[in-house]
C-alpha positions in Angstrom: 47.4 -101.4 -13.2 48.5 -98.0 -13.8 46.1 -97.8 -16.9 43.2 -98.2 -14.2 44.6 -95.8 -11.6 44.8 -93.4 -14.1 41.2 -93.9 -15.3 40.4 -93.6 -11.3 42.4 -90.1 -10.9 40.1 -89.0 -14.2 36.8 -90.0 -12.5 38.0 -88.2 -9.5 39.2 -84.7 -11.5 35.7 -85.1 -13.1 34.0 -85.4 -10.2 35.7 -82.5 -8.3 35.5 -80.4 -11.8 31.4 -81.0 -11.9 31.1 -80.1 -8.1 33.0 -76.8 -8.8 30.7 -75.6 -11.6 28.2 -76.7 -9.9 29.4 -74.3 -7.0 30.1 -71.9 -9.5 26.5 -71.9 -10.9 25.1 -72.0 -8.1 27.4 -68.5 -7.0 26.3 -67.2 -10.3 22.3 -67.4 -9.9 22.2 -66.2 -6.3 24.6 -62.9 -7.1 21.8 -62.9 -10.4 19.1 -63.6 -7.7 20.7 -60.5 -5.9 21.3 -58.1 -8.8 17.6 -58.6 -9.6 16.5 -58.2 -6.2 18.3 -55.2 -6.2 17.0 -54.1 -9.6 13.5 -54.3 -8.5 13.8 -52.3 -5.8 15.8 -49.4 -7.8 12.7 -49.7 -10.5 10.2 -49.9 -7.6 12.3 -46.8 -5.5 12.5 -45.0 -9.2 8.4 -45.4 -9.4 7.9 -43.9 -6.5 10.2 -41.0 -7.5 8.7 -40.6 -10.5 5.0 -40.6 -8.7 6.2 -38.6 -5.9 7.6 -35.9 -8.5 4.7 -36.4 -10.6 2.6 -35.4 -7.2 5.2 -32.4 -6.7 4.4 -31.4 -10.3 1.0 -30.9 -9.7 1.4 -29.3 -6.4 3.6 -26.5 -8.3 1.2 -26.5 -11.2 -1.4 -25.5 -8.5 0.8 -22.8 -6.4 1.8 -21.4 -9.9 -2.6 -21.1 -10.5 -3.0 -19.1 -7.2 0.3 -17.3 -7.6 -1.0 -15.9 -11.1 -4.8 -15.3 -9.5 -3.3 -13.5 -6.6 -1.3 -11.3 -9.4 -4.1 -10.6 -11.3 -6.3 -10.2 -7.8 -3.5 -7.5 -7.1 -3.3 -5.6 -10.5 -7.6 -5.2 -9.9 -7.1 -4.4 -6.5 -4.2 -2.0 -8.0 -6.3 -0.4 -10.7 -9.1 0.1 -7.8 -6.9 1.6 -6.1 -5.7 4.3 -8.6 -9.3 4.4 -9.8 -9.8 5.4 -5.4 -6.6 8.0 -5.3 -8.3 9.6 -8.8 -11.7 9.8 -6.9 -10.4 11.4 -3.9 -8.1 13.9 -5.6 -11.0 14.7 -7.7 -13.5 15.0 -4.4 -10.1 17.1 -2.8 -10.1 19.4 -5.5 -13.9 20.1 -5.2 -13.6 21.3 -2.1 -15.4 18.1 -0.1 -11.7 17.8 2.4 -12.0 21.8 3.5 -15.9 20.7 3.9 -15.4 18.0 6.2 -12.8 19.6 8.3 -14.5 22.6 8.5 -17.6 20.3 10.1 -15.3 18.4 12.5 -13.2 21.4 13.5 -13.4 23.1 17.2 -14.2 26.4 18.2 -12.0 25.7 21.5 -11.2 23.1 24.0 -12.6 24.2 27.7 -10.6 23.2 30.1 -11.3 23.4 34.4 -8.1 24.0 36.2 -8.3 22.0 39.2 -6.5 21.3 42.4 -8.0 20.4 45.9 -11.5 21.3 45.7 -14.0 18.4 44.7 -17.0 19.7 46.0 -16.8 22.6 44.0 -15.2 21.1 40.4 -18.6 19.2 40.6 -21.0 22.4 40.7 -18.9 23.2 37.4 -18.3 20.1 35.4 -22.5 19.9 36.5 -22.7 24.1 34.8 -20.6 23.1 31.6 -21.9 19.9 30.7 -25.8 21.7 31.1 -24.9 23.8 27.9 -21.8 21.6 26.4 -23.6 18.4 26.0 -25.4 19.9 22.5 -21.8 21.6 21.0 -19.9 18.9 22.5 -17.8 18.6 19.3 -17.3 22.1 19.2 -16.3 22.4 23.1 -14.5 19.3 24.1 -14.0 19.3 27.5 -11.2 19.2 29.4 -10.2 18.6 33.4 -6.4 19.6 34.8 -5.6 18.4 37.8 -2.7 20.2 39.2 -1.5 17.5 42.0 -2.9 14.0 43.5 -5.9 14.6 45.7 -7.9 11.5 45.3 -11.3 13.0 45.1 -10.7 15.2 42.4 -9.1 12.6 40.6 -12.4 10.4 41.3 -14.9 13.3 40.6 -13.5 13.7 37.6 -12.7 10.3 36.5 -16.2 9.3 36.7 -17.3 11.7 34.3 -17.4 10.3 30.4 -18.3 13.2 28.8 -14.5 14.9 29.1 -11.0 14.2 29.4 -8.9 13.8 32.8 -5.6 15.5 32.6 -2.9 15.6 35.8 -0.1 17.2 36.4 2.2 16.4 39.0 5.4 18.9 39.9 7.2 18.4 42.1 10.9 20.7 40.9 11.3 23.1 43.8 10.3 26.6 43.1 12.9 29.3 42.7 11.3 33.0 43.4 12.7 35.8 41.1 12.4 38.8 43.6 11.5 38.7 47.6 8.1 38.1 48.9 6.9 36.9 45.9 4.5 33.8 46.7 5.2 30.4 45.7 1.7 29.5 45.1 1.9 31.6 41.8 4.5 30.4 40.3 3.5 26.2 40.7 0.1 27.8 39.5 1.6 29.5 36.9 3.9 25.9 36.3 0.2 24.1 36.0 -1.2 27.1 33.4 1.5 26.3 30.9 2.0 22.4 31.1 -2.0 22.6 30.9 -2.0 24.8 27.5 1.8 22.8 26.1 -1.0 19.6 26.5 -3.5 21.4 24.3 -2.0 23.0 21.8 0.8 20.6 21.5 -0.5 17.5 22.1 -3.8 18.1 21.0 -3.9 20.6 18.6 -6.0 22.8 19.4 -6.3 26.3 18.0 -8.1 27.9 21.0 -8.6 27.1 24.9 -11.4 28.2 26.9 -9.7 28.3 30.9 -11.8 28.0 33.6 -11.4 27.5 37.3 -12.8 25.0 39.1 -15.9 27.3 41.5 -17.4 28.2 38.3 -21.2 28.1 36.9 -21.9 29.5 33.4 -24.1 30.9 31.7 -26.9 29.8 29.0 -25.0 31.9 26.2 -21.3 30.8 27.3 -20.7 28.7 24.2 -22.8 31.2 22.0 -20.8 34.1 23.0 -17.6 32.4 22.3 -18.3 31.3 19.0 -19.8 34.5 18.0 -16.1 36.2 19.4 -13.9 33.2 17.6 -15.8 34.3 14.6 -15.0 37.9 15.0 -10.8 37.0 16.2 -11.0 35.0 12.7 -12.3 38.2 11.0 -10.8 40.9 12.2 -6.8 39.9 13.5 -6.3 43.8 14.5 -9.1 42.4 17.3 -8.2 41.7 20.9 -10.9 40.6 22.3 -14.7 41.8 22.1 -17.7 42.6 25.3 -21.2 42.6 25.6 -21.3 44.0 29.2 -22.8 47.5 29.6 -21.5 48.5 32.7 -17.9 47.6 32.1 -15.3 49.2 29.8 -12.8 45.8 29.6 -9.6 46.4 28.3 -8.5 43.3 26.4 -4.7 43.4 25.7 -2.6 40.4 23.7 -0.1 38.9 25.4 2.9 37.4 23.3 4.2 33.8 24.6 7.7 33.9 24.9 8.8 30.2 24.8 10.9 29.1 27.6 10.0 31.4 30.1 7.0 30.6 33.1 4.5 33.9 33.7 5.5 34.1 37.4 1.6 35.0 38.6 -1.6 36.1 36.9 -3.3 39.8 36.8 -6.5 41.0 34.8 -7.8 44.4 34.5 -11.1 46.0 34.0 -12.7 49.6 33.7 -15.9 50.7 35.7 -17.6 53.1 33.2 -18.9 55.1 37.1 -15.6 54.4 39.0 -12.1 54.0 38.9 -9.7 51.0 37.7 -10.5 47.7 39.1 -8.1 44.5 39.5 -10.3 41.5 38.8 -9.3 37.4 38.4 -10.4 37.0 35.0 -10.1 34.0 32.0 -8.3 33.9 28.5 -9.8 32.4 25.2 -5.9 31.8 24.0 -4.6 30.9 19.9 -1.5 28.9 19.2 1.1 31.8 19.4 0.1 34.0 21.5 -2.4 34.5 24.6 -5.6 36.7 22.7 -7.9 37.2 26.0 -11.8 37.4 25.7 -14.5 38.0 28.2 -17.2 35.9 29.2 -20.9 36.4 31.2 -21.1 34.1 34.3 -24.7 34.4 35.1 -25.0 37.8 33.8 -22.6 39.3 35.5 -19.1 40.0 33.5 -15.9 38.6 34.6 -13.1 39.9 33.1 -9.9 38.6 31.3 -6.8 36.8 32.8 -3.6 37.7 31.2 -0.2 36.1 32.0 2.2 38.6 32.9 6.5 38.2 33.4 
């Protein structure tokens, strides 16, 4: 009795024994199935690394190629370069810079001082640009505008042959003695923010100033040349004149910076009569206001000097 119960309780620790290795195999292969599983995709994920790097690679490979063309692209473009500075120092030192500059260089900017009168600016822009049109580059032409009137603006706004300046003042004027008249001293005001433009801003070396009810004459440019010539000569020089009938005292007036020339006086000598007091027009340097003459349909006009 007892030996077959215990042969019973053997079956039964067999039994329970097989089904636990059997668990226990069957535990193992599915964490194996797993860790494979897993394997597979670290050796598939390391493949693409690898092929993604690889790619990478070759992109850098290819960057590196253009990187060293573009360097050796720059040391040419370098070398040219020197090879460019040697050729122009070379061409400098020849002369061929003083030779162009000389070419392109202006005799003088001429410049119409304008206000209120459209009807007239247009008889002279029409006079100027008759004999300017040919020495344009030597005379480039200029229009201020002292104030807003609308058809001066237009008038001269419509014109593509020269250069529309305005100015517009409107600080209150302050008289140095009594009586003196306003009127000169804005003029005056418009004169010198009209010459601060050229010289300044422009850089010009000479100004031709006009007023706005004149007509010149077929050798206006010529005669102007001819004097710039002579000024550039012969610095002891005021001014030179071609005009027989008038002795025309030409007299350099010295800018003095900061300081407005309160009205404007010329002065000219009848050879057959006494002094006269004529309007009259400058042909003005940098530093100083050198006054020349010019013919206005053959008759002289004389020059306008700024006087404090």
């Amino acid at each position: 009795m007892r030996g077959n119960k215990f042969c019973f309780d053997l079956r039964y620790l067999l039994v329970v024994a097989a089904l636990a290795f059997i668990y226990i195999q069957m535990r193992l292969f599915a964490t194996q199935s797993e860790y494979v599983d897993r394997l597979a995709a670290a050796i598939e994920a390391e493949n693409h690394c690898t092929s993604q790097t690889r790619l990478l690679i070759d992109k850098i490979s290819q960057q590196q190629g253009r990187v060293v063309a573009l360097e050796e692209q720059m040391k040419r473009q370098d070398q040219e370069c020197r090879q460019l500075r040697a050729l122009v120092q070379d061409l400098e030192s020849k002369g061929i810079k003083k030779l162009i500059g000389d070419v392109q260089m202006p005799v003088a900017a001429v410049v119409v001082m304008a206000c209120s009168r459209a009807d007239y600016l247009e008889k002279t822009i029409k006079s100027i640009l008759k004999y300017q049109s040919s020495v344009a580059s030597k005379y480039p032409l200029f229009i201020s505008q002292d104030g807003s009137n609308p058809d001066v603006r237009k008038l001269a706004l419509s014109y593509d042959q020269l250069t529309y300046m305005q100015h517009l003042d409107f600080e209150p004027v302050h008289t140095e003695r009594p009586g003196e008249l306003v009127a000169y001293y804005k003029i005056a005001r418009h004169y010198k923010w009209a010459l601060d433009q050229l010289f300044h801003k422009h850089n010009f070396s000479r100004v031709i100033i006009l007023e706005d009810d004149m007509e010149i004459a077929a050798d206006f440019f010529d005669y102007f040349e001819a004097g710039a010539t002579l000024l550039d000569r012969d610095k002891l020089q005021n001014a030179y004149s071609q005009c027989p009938k008038y002795n025309i005292f030409y007299i350099l007036v010295v800018n003095i910076p900061g300081r407005l020339w309160p009205f404007l006086l010329g002065m000219t000598m009848d050879k057959g009569s006494s002094s006269k007091i004529l309007v009259s027009y400058i042909l003005l340097p940098p530093f100083g206001m050198v006054v020349m003459s010019f013919l206005l349909n053959s008759f002289p006009v004389s020059l306008e000097m700024f006087i404090g």
